[in-house]
Each structure stands twice: as C-alpha cells, then as structure tokens.
N, C-alpha and C positions, 0 to 999 in steps of 0.2 A: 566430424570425422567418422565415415563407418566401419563398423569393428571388421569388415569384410577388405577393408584395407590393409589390414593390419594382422599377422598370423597369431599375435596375440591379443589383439582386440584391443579396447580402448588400455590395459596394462599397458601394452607392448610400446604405444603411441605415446603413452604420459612418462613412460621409460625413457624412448629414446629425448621427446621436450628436456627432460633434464637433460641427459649428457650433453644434448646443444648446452642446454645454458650456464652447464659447471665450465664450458671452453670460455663464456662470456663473466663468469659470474662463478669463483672460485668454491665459495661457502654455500655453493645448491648441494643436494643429496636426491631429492625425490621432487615430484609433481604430484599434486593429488586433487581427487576433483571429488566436495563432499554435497550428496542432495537430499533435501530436504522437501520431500513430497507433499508436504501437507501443508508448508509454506509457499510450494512452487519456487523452492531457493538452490538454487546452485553456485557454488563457492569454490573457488580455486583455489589452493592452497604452495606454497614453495616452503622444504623443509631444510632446514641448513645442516650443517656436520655436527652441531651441537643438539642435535635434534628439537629444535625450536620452529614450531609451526607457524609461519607468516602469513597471513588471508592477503587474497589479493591487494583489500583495499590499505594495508599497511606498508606495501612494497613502493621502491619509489618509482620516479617518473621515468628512468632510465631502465630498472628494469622491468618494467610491464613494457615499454618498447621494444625490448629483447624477445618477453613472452611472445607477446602478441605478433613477429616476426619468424620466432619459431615456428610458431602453429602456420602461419602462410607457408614456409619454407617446406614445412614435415607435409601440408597435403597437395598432392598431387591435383585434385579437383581446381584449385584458385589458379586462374589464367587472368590474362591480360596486363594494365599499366598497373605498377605502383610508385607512386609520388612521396615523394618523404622529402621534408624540409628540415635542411641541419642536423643531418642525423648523431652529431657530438655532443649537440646540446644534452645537460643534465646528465653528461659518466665521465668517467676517469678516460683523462687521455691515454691513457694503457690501455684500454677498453673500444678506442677506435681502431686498431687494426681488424679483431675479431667481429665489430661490427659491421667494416667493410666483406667481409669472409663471408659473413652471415649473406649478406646482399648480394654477393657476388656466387651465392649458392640459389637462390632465389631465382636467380634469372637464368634466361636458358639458355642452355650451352649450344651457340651458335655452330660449332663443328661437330654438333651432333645430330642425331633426326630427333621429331617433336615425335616424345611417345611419354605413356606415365610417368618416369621416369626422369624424363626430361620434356616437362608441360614449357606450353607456350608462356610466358612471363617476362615484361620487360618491366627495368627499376629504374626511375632517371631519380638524381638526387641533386637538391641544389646547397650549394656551403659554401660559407665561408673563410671558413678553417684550414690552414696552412697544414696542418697536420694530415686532413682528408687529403686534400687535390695533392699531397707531395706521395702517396701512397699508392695514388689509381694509378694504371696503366696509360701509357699515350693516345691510344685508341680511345677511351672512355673517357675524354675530358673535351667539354667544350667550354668556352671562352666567354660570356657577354662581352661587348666591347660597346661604346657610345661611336653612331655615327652620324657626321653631319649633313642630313638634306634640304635639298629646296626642292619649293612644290611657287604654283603662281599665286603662293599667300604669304610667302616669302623662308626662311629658314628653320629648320626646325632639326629636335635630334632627336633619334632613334635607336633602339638596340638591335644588335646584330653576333653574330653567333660566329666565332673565329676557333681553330682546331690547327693542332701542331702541323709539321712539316715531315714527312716519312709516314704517314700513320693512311687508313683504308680511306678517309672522308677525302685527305688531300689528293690522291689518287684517282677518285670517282668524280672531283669537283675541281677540273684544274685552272678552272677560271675564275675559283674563288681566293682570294690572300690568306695565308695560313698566318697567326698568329705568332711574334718573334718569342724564343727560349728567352732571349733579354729581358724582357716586357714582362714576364713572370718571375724573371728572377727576387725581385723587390719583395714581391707579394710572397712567395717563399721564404725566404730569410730576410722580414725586414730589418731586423740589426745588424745586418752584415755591415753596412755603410756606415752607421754609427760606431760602431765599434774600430775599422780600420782608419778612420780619420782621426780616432783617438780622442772623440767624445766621453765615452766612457772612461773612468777614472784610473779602473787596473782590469788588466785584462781577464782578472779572475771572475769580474760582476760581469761580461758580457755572457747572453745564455746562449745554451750549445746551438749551435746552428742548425736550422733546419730545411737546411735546401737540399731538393729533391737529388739524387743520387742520379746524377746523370754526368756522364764524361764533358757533353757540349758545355753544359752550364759551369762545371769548373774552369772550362776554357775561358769564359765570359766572365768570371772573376778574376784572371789573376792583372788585367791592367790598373784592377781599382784601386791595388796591393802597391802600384809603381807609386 
C-alpha cells in the first residue's frame, strides 16, 4: 500500500485495517507493522484491549483470513477474481454474517461506475454452509445441480449451474430452468422434517431453525405441519 493513498500514510491504512477487524473480531485495538532491517524482517502484529501483542504467526486461521481480506478490501490497486473456498471454515458462526459484509465490500458495486473507489473486483464463493447461502441475497446465489446426459458412449453425469426464479440470471436466460425454493428448503433447515414428524424426543432438543427468511418458503412449509 502506498502511503500516497492514504492522507495519513501507512498510520492511517493500519488504522483503518483495525476498525475493519474490531467489526470482525471484538478484542482488536490496533494493527502494527514492526521491521527489522538488518534481518530483512517484517512482522505484523494485532494488539487486543488488554493490550497484549499477538505476532502474526500466533493468530489463528480465521483471523489472518479476516487480515488478509482487509488489506484486499482497504486497497484500491487489487482488481480482478477472488476465489475463496468455505469462507466459515475455522470462526464462530457469529462471525459469518460480518464475513459475508466484508465480501460483499470487496466487490464492486455494480450500480456504481468503476473508479478508485469502487475498483473493478469480483468475489465468487463456494460453501456449504446453511448459515452462508441462507444470508446472500437471491441474485448472488447459484445452485450446482447433477445432470443426466448421453453422448454416443452412452450415459453419463454432469454439473450444471441452476439460480432462483424472479432474480437478473432468470430474466436474461429464459430458456434455462430456474431452481425450485422447495429443493432448497431441506438443505436450509434440515431439521425441520425430523423434528415435525416427531422424531425428536421434545420439542425443546430440536435446534432453532434455519430457513432463510423468505415468505415463499414459509408457504412451502406449512403442508409438512398437516
């Protein structure tokens, strides 16, 4: 990052890195960055409220994924794809909503124009976490689905890429099947079924539901209840 970015320089930049990640990561205070010239050593540091200096290489696997997402996020310079797999893995699921935030600041803002500001950046993510997909937006979510073809070597199966019904994909592709709300319902709350058929023992053990907050999908439950 050059300090010419920044009207406080590299301070300014290791400033703002923290307040991202106190939104992500309650117990930050400061970022600091310590060099050692004569090692050719530079050392990253995160300081907590108790003012305990943590070197990068003691921090865990969740948050240097935060770090290092910051620092893309804060410079304007990094364009192009970023690929992230399972972005849940290894943090508190409290810690997935602000992760999606963080991503969804990262990428650029399609109803805006491409300027410093708002650099050219696209984020695809893949998960499979009930928690993630029930959070995105309808627009930002596609589907793998298994499909069955033949070729003159006889059967075979392949993956194919399905997206809701009302959203910009289904509009531009009206010749392609849009994935049913039903079809995901399972994969959202898959206890819901165990639990109304009365598999579970008392209704106390069955855990909170986690189906996406959508009116259609309530519609889609309530015959399971008959």
């Amino acid at each position: 990052m050059h300090e010419r970015e920044y009207v406080g320089g590299e301070k300014d930049f290791l400033a703002q890195l923290a307040n991202r990640l106190a939104t992500l990561i309650q117990d930050v205070r400061t970022v600091s960055i310590d060099r050692d010239a004569k090692r050719e050593l530079v050392t990253l540091a995160v300081e907590d409220r108790l003012d305990t200096r943590h070197p990068a290489r003691a921090l865990s696997d969740g948050t240097l994924r935060f770090l290092a997402l910051s620092v893309i996020e804060a410079d304007s310079r990094f364009g192009g794809v970023l690929c992230l797999e399972e972005p849940e893995n290894g943090i508190h699921p409290d810690r997935i909503k602000p992760m999606l935030s963080l991503l969804h600041d990262i990428a650029v803002n399609t109803q805006e124009p491409v300027s410093a500001e708002n650099p050219l950046r696209q984020v695809i993510v893949n998960t499979h976490s009930p928690g993630v997909v029930g959070q995105i937006k309808d627009d930002e979510l596609l589907v793998s689905v298994p499909i069955i073809s033949r070729n003159g070597k006889g059967q075979y199966t392949r993956a194919a890429f399905r997206w809701l019904s009302k959203t910009w994909r289904s509009r531009a592709w009206t010749d392609v099947p849009t994935i049913s709300r039903g079809a995901l319902l399972a994969y959202l709350n898959p206890y819901s079924a165990e639990a109304e058929e009365g598999t579970l023992a008392h209704s106390e053990q069955a855990p909170r539901p986690r189906v996406i907050d959508r009116e259609d999908i309530r519609q889609l439950r309530l015959p399971l209840a008959v």
